[in-house]
Residue frames as a rotation matrix with the C-alpha (Angstrom) as fourth column:
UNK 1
0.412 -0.225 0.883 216.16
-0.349 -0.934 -0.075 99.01
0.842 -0.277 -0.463 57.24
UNK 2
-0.095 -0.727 -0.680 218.45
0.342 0.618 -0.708 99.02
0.935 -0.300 0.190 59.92
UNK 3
0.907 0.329 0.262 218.55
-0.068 -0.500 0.863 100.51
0.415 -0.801 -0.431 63.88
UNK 4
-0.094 -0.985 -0.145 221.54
0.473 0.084 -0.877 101.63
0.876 -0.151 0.458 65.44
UNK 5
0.941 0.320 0.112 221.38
0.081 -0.534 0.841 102.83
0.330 -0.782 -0.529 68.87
UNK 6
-0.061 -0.998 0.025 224.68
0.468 -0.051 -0.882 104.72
0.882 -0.042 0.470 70.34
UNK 7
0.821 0.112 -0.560 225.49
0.568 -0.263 0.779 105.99
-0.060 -0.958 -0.280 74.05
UNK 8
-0.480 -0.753 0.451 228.04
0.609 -0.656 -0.446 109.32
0.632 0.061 0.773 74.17
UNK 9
-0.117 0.237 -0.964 228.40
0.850 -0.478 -0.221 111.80
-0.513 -0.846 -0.146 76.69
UNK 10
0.889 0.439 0.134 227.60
0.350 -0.459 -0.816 115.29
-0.297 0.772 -0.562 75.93
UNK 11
-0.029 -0.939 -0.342 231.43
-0.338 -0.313 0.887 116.05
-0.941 0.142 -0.309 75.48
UNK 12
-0.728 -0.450 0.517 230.95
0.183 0.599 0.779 113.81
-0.661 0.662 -0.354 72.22
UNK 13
-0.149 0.332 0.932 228.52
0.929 0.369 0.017 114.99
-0.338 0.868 -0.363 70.98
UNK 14
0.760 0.207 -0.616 229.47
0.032 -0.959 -0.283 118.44
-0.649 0.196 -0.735 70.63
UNK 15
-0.496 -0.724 -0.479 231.75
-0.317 -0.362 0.877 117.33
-0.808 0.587 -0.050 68.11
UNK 16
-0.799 0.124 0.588 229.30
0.599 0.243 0.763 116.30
-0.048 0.962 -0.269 65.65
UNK 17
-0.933 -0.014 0.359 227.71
0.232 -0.787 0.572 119.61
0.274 0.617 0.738 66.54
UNK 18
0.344 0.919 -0.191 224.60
0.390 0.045 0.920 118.62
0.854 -0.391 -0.343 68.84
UNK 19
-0.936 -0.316 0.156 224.16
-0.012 -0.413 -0.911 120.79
0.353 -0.854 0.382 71.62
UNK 20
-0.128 0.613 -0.779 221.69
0.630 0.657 0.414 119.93
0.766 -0.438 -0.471 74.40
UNK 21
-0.634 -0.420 0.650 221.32
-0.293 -0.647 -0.704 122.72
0.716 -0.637 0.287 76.85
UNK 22
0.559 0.680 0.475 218.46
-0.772 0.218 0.597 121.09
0.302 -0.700 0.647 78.84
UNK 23
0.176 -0.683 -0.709 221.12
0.467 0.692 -0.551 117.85
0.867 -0.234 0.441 79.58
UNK 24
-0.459 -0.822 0.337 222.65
-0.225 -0.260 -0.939 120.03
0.860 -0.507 -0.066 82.22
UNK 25
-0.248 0.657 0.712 219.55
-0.938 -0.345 -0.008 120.45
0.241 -0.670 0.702 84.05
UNK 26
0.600 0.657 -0.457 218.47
-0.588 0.749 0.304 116.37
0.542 0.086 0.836 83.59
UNK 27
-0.230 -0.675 0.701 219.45
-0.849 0.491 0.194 113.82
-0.475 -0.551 -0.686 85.87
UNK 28
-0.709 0.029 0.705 217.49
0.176 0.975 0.136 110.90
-0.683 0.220 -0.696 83.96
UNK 29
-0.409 0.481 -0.775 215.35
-0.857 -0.493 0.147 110.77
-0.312 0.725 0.614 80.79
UNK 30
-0.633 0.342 0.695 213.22
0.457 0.889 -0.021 107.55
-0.625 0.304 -0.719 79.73
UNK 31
-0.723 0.402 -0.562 211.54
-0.660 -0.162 0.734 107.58
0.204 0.901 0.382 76.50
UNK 32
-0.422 0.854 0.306 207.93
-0.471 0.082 -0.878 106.64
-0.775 -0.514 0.368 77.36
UNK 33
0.323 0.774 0.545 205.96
0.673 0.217 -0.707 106.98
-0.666 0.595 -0.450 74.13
UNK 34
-0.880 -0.441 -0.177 206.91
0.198 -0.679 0.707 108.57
-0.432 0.587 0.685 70.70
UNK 35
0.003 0.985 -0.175 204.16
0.265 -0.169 -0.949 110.75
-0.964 -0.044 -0.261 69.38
UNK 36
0.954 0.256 0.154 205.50
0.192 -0.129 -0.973 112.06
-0.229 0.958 -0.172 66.39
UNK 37
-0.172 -0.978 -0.118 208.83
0.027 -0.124 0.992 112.50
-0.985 0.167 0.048 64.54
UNK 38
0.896 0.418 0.153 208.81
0.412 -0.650 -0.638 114.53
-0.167 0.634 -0.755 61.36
UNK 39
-0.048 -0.515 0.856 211.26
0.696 -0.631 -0.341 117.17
0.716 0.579 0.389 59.56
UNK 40
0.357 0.276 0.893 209.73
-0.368 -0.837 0.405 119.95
0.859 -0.473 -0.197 61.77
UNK 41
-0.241 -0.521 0.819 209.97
-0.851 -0.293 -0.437 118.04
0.468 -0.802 -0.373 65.22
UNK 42
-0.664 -0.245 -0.706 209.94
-0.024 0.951 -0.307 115.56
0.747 -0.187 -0.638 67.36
UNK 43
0.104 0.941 0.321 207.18
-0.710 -0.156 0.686 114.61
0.696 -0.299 0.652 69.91
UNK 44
-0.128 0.308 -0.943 206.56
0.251 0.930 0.269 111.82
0.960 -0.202 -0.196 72.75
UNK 45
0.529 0.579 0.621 205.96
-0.594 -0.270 0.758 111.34
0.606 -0.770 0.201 76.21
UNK 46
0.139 -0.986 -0.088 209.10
0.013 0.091 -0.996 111.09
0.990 0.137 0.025 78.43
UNK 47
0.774 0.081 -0.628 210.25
0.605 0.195 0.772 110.41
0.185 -0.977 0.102 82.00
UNK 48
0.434 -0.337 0.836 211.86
0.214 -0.863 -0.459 113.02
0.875 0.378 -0.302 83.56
UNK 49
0.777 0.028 -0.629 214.27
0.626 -0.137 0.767 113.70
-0.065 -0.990 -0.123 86.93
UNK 50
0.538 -0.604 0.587 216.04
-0.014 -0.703 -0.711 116.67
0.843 0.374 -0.387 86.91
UNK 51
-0.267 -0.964 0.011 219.26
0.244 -0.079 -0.967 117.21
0.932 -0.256 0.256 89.08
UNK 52
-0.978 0.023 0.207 217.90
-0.130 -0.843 -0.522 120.20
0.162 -0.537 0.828 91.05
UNK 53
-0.561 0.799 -0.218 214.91
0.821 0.571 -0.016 119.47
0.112 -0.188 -0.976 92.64
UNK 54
-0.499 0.105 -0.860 213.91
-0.016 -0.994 -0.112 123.54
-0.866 -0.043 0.498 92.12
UNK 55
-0.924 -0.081 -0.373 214.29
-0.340 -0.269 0.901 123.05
-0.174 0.960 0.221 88.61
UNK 56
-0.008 0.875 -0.484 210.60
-0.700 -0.351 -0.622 123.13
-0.714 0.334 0.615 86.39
UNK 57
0.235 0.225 0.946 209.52
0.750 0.577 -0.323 121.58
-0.618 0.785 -0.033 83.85
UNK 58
0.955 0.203 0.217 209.37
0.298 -0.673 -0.677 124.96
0.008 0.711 -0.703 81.87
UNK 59
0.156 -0.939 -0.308 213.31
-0.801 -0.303 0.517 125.88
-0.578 0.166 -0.799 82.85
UNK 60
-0.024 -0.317 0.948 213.68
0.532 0.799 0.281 123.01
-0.847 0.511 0.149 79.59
UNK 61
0.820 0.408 0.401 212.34
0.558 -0.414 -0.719 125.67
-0.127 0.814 -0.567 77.19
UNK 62
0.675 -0.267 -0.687 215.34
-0.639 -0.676 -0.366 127.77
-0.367 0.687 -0.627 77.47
UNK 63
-0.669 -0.743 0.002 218.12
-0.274 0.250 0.928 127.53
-0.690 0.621 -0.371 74.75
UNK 64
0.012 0.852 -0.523 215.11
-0.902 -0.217 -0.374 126.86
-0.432 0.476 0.766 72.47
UNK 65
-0.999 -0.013 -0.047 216.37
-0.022 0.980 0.195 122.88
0.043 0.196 -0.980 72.01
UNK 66
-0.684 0.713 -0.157 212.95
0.729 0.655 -0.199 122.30
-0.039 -0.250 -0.967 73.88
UNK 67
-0.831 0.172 0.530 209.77
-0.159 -0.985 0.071 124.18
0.534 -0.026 0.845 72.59
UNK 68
0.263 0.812 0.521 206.99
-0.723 -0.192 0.664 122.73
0.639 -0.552 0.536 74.62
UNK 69
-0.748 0.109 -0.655 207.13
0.327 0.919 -0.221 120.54
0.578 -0.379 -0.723 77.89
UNK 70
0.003 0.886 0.463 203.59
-0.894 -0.205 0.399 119.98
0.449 -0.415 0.791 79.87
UNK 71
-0.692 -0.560 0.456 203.18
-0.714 0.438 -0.546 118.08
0.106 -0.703 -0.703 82.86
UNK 72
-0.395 0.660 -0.639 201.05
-0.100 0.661 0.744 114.56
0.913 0.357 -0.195 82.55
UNK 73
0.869 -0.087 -0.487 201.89
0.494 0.164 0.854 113.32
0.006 -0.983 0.186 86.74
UNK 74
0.370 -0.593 0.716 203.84
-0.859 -0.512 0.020 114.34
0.354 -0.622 -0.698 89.29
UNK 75
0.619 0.375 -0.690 204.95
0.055 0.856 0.514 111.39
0.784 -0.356 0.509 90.58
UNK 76
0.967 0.256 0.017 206.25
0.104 -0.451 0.887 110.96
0.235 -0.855 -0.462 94.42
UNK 77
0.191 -0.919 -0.344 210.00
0.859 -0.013 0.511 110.72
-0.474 -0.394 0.787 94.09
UNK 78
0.093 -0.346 -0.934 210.07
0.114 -0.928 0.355 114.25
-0.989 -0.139 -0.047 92.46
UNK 79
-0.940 -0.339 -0.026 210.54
0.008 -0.100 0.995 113.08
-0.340 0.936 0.096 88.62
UNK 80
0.146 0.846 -0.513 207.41
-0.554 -0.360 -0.750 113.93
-0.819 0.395 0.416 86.18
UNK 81
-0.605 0.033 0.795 206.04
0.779 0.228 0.584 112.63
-0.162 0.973 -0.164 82.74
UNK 82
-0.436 -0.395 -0.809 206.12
-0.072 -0.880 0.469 114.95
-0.897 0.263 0.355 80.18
UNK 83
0.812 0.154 0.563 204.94
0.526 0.226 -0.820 115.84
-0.253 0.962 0.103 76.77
UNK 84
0.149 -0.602 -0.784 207.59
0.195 -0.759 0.621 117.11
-0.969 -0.246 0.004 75.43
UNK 85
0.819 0.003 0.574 208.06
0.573 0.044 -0.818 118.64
-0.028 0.999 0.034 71.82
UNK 86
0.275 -0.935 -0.224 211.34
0.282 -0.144 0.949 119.16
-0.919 -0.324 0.224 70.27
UNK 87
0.730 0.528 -0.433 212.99
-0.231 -0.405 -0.885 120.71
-0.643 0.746 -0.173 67.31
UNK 88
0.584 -0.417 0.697 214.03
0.422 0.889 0.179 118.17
-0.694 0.190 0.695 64.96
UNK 89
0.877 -0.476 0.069 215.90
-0.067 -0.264 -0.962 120.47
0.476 0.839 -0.264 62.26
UNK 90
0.592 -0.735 0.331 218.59
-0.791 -0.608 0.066 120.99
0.153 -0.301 -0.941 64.34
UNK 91
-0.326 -0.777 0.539 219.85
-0.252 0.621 0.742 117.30
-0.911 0.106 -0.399 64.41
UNK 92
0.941 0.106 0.320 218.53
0.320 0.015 -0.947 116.63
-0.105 0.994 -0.020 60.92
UNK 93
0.857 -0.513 -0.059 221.11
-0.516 -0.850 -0.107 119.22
0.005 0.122 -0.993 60.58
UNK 94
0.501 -0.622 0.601 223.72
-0.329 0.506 0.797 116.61
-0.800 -0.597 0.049 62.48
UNK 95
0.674 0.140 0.725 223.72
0.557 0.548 -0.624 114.22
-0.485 0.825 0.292 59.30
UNK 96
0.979 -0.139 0.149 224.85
-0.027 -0.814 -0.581 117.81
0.202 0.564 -0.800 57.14
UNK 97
0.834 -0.435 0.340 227.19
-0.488 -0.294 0.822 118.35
-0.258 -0.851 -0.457 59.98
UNK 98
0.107 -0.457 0.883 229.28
-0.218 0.855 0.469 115.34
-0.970 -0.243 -0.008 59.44
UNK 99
-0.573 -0.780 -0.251 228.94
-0.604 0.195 0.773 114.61
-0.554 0.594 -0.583 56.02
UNK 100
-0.551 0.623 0.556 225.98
0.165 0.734 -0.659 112.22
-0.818 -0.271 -0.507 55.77
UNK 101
-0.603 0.602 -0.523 223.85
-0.779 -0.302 0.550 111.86
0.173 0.739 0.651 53.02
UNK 102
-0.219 0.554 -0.803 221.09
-0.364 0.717 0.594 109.75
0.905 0.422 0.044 53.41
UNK 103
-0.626 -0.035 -0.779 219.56
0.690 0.441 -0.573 107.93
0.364 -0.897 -0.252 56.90
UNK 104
0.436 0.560 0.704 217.48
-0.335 -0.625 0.705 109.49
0.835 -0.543 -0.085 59.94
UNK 105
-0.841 -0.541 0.017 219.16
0.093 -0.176 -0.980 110.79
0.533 -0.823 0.199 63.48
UNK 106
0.297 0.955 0.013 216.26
0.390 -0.134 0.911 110.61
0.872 -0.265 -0.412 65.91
UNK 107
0.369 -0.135 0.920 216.14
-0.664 -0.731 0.159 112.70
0.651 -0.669 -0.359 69.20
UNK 108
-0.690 -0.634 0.350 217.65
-0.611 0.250 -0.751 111.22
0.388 -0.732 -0.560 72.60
UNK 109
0.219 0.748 -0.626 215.72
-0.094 0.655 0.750 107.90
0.971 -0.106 0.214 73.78
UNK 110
0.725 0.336 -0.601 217.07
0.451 0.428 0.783 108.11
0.520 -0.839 0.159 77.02
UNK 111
-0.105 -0.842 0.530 219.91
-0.366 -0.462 -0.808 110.29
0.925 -0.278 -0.259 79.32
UNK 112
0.996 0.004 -0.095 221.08
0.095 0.014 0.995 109.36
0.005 -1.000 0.014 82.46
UNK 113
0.872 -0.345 -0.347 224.29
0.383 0.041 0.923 110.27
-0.304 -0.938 0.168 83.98
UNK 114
-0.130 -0.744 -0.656 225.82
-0.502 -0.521 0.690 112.64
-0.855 0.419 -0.305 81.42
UNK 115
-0.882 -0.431 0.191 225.24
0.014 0.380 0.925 110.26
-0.471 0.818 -0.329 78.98
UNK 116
-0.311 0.742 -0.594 223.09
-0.614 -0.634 -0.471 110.16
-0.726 0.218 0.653 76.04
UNK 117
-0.552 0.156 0.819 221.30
0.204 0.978 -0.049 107.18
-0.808 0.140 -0.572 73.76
UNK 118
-0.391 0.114 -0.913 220.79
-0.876 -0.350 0.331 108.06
-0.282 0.930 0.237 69.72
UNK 119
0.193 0.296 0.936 218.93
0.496 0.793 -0.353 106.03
-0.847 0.532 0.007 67.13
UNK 120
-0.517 -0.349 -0.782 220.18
-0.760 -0.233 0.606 106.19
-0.394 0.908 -0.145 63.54
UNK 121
0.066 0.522 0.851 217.95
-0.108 0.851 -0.514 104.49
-0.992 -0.058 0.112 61.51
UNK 122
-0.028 -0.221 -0.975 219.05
-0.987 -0.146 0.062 104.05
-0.156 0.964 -0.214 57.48
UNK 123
0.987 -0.145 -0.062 219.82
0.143 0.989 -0.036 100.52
0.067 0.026 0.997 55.33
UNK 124
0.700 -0.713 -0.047 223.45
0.684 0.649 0.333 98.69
-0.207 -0.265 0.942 55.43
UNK 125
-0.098 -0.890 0.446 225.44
0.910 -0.262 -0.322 101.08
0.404 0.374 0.835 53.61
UNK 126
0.562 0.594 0.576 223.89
-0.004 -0.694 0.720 104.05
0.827 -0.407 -0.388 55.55
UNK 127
0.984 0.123 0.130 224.50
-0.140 0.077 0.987 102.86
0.111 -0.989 0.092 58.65
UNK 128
0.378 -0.923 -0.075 228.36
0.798 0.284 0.532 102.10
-0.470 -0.261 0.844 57.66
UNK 129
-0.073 -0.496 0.865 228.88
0.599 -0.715 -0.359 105.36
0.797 0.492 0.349 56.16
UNK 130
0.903 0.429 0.015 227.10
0.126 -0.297 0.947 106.68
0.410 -0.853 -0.322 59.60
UNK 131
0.930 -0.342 -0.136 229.50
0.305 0.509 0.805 104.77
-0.206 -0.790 0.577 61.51
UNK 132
-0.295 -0.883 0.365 233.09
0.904 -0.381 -0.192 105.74
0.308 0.274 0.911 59.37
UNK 133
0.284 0.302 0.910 231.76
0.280 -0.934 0.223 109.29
0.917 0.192 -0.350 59.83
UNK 134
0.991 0.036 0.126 231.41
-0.101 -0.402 0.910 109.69
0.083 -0.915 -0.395 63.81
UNK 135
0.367 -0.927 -0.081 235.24
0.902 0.375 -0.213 107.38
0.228 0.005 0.974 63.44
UNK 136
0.410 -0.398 0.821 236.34
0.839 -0.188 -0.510 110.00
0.358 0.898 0.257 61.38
UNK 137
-0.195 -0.132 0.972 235.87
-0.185 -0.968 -0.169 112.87
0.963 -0.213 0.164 63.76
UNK 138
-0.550 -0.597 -0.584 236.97
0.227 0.566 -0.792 110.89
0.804 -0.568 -0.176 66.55
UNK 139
0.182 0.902 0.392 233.63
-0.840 -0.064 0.538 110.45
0.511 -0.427 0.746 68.41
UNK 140
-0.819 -0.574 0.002 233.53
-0.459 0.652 -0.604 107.93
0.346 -0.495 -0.797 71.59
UNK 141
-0.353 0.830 -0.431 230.84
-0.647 0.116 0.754 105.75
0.676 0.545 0.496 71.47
UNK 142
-0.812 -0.041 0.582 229.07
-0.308 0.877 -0.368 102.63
-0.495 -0.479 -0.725 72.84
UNK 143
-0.821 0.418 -0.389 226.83
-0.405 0.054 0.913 100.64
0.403 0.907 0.125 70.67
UNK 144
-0.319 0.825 0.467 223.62
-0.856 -0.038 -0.516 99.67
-0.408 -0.564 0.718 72.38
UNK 145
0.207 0.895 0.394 221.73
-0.033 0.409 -0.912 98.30
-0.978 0.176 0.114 69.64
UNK 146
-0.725 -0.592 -0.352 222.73
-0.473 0.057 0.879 97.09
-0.500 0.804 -0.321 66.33
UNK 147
-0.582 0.526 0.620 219.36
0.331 0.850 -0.411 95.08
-0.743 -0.034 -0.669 64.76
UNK 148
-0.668 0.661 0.342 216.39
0.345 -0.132 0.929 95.41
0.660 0.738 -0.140 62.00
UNK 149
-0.761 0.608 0.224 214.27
-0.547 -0.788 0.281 98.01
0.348 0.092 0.933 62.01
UNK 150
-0.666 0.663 -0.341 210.97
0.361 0.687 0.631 96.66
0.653 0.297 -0.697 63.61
UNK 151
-0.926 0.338 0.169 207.95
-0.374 -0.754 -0.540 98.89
-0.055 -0.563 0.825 64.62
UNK 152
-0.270 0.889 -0.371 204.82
0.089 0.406 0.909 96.69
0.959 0.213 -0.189 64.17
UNK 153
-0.262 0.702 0.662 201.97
-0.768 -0.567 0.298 98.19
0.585 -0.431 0.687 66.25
UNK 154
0.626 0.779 0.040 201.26
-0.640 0.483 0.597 94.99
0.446 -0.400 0.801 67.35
UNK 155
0.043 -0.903 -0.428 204.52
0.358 0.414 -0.837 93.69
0.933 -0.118 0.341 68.76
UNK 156
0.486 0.585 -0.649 204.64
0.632 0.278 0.723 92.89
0.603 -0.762 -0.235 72.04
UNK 157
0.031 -0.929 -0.368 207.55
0.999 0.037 -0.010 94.78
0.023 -0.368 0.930 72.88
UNK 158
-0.267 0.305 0.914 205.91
0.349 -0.854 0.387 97.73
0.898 0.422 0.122 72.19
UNK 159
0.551 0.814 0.183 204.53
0.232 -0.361 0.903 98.05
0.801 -0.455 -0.388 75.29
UNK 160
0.656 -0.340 -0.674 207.65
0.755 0.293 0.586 98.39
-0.002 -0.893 0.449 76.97
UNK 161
0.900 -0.147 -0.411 210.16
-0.110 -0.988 0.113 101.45
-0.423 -0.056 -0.905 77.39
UNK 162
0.595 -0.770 -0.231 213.13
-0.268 0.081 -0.960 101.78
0.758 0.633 -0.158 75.42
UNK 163
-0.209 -0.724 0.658 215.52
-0.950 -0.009 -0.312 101.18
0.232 -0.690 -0.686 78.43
UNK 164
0.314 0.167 0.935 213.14
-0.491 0.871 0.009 98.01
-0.813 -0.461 0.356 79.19
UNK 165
0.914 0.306 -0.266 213.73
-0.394 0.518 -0.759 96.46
-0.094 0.799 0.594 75.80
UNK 166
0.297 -0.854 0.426 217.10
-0.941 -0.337 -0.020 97.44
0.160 -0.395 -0.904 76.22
UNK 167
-0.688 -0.647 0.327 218.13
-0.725 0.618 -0.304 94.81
-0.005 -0.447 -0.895 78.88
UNK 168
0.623 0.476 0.621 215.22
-0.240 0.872 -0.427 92.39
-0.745 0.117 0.657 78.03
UNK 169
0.770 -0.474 -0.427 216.57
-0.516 -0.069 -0.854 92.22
0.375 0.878 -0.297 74.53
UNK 170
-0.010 -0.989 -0.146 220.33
-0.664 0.116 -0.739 91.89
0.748 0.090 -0.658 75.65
UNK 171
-0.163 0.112 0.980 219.33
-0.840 0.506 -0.198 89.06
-0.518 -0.855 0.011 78.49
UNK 172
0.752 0.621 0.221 217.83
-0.273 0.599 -0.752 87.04
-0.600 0.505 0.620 75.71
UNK 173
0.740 -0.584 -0.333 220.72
-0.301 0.156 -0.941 87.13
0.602 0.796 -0.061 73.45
UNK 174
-0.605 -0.795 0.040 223.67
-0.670 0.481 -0.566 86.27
0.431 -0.369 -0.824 76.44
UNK 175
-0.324 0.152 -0.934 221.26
0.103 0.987 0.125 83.47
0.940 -0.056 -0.335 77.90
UNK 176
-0.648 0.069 0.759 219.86
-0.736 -0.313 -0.600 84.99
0.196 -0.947 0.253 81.18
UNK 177
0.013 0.838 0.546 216.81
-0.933 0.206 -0.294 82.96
-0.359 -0.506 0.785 80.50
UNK 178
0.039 -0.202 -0.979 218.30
-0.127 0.970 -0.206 79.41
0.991 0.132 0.012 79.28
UNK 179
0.728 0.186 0.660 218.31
-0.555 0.725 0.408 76.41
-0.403 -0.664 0.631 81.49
UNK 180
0.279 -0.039 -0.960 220.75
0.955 -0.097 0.281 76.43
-0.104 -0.995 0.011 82.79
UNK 181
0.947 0.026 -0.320 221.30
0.039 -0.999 0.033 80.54
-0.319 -0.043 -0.947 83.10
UNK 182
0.695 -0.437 0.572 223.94
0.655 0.056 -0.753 81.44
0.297 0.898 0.325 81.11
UNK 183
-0.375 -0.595 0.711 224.84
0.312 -0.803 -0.507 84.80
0.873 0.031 0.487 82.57
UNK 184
-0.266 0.527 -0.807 224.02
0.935 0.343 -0.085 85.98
0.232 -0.778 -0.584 85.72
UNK 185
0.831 0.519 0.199 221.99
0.541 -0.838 -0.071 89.71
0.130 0.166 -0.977 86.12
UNK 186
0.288 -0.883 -0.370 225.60
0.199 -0.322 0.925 90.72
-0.937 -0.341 0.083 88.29
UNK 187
-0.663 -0.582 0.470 227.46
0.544 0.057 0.837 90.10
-0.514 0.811 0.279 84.36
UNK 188
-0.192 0.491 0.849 224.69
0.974 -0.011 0.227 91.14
0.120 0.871 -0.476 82.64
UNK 189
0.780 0.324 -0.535 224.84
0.475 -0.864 0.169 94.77
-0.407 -0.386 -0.828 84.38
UNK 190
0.204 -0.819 -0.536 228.26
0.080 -0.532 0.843 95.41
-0.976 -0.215 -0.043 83.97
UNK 191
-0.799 -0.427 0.423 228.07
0.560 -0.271 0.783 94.59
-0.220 0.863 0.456 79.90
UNK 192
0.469 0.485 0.738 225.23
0.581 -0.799 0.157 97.60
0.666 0.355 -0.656 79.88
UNK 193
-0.756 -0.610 0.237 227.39
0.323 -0.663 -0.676 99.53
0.570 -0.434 0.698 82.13
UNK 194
0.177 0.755 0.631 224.47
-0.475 -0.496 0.727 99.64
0.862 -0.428 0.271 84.60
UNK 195
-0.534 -0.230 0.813 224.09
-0.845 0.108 -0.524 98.83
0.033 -0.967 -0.252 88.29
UNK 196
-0.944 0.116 -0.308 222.66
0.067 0.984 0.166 95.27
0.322 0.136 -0.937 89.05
UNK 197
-0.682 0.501 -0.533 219.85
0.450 -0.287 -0.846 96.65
-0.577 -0.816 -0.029 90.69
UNK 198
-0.036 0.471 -0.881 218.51
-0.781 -0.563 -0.269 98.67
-0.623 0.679 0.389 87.78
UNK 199
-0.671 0.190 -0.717 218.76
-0.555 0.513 0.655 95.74
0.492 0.837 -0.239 85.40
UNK 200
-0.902 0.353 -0.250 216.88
0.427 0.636 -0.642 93.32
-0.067 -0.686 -0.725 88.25
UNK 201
-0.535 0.713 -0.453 214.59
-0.070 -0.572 -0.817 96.34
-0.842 -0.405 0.356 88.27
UNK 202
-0.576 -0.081 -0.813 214.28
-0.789 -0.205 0.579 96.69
-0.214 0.975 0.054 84.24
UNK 203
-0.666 0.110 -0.738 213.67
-0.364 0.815 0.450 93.13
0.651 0.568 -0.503 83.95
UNK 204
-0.733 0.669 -0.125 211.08
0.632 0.600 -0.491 92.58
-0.254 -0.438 -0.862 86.48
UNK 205
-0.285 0.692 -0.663 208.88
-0.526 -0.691 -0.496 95.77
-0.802 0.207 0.561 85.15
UNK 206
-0.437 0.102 -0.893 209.42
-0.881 0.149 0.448 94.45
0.179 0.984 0.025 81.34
UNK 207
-0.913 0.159 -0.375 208.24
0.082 0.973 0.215 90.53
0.399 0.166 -0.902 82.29
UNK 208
-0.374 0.901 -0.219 205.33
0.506 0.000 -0.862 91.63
-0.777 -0.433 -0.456 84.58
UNK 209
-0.395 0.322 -0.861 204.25
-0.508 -0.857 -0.087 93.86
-0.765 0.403 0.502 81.35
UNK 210
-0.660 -0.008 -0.752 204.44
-0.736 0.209 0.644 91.27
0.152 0.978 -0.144 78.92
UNK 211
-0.910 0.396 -0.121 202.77
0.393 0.731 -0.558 88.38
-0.133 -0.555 -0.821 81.39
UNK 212
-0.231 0.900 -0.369 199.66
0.135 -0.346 -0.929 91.07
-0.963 -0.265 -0.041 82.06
UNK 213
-0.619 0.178 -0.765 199.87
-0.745 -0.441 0.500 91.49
-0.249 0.880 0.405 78.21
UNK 214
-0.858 -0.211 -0.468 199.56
-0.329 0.926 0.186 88.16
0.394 0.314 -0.864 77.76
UNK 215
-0.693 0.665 -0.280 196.73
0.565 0.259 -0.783 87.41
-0.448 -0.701 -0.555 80.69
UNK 216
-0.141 0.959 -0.244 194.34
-0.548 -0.281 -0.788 90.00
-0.824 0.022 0.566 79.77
UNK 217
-0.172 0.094 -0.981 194.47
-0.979 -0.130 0.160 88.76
-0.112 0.987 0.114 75.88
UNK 218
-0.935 -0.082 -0.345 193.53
-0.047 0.993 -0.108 85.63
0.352 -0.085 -0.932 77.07
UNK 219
-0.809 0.581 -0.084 190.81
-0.006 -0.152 -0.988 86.89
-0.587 -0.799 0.126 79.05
């Protein structure tokens, strides 16, 4: 099996028929923890900063996209973790939408700034029939993540957030951490289309996670 991760804004993806009506309200979204993901819906436990510092957790419920969100923390810049359950027919549906036979569309791993971060997860010919599909109906994209499926419980990488794997992941592959440094964090922002500052930030959360993994399991 394969993993495709794509970035589109929500202009794009209201041509393959996903609408998102809590997006307006969100200023950032970090997949945390997935809890479940099913036919019926989608589960997990999700960082959350909304635009409008007014705005609720509960003002996600309308448009009926989102049917439960409950608050875990508050935390002190104003953004919350969430449980948050969604209803997965409606991109199932996406797949229909488009043409698709075959594969799984999973909810949004992450939104920040208008934009939005799919996983398509099928095998080889899936994933290129995916891909001719969005073409087809001139969808604008950015590929994240192209790689094998790999969810073992016991992978270290697990313990990090989809955004941290992210730019750990894509440091490792241009050479941030060869000797001598290949790429420098400056380059390595601009080919995730992020600020240096967030990747600096990314990558010192994700190494101090894996180190303390590492220490206690020694202990």
């Amino acid at each position: 099996m394969r993993r495709l991760i794509l970035e589109l804004s929500e202009k794009e993806l209201l041509k393959a028929g996903i609408e998102l009506p809590p997006l307006k309200k969100i200023k950032s979204l970090e997949l945390l923890y997935f809890l479940r993901q099913d036919n019926e819906e989608f589960a997990a436990i999700s960082r959350v900063e909304f635009k409008d510092a007014s705005t609720k957790p509960e003002d996600l419920l309308d448009g009926g996209f989102v049917i439960d969100a409950q608050v875990i923390e508050q935390e002190k810049n104003g953004a919350y973790i969430l449980f948050i359950r969604n209803s997965s027919p409606s991109l199932s549906s996406v797949l229909n939408y488009i043409g698709l036979e075959g594969g799984y569309i999973f909810p949004p791993l992450g939104i920040e700034d208008g934009k939005v971060k799919f996983s398509f997860l099928g095998n080889e010919q899936q994933i290129k029939d995916f891909m001719e599909k969005i073409d087809a109906i001139a969808i604008h994209y950015r590929v994240v993540l192209l790689a094998d499926a790999n969810f073992s419980p016991i992978s270290p990488l697990n313990q990090l957030t989809a955004k941290q794997q992210e730019v750990l992941l894509a440091a490792y592959k241009y050479g941030y951490y060869d000797i001598p440094r290949k790429i420098s964090s400056e380059d390595l922002a601009k080919k995730l289309g992020l600020v240096n500052s967030t990747v600096v930030e990314h990558l010192r959360k994700a190494e101090l996670r894996l180190i303390r993994q590492v220490i206690e399991n020694k202990a």
